[in-house]
N, C-alpha and C positions, 0 to 999 in steps of 0.2 A: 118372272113377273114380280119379285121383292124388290125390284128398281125400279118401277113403273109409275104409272098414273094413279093405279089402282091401291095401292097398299099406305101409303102414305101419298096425301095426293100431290105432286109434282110436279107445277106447269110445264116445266120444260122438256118431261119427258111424256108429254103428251101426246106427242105427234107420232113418237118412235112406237107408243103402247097400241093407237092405232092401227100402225101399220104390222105390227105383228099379231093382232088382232085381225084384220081382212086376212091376212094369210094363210093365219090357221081356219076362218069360215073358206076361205076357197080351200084347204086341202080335204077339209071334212064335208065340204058338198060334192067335190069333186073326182075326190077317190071312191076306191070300192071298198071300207069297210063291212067286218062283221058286223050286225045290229047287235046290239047288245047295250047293258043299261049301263055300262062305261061310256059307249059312244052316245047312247042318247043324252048321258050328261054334260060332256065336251061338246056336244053339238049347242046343248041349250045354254050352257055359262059363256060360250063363245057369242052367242046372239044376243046375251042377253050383254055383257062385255061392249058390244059395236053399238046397241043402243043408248047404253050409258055414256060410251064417250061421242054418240050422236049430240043426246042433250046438251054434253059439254061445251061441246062446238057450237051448237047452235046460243047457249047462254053469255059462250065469248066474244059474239061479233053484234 
C-alpha cells in the first residue's frame, strides 16, 4: 500500500487501491479466520479504507 491512493494521494492509482481494497474485505468476510484483535483490526482499517475511497468516488464524478 506505499504505492497507493492512500499514502500520498495518487489519482491514478486509485482504481488499483480499490480494487485491492474489495479483495481483502471479501477474503476477511469470507474466510474462516481466528478472532482475534489483529483481525478485528484489518477487518476495520479495510472498511474503513473502501469507505474512504467510496467518498472519493463519489467527490470525483
Amino acid at each position: 500500500m506505499q504505492d497507493a491512493y492512500f499514502v500520498l494521494p495518487k489519482p491514478e492509482k486509485y482504481e488499483d487501491s480499490y480494487r485491492e481494497i474489495e479483495e481483502i474485505i471479501k477474503q476477511l468476510f469470507s474466510e474462516n479466520y481466528e478472532i482475534s484483535s489483529d483481525f478485528v483490526e484489518a477487518k476495520s482499517i479495510a472498511v474503513v479504507a473502501s469507505i474512504i475511497l467510496d467518498e472519493v468516488r463519489e467527490g470525483n464524478q
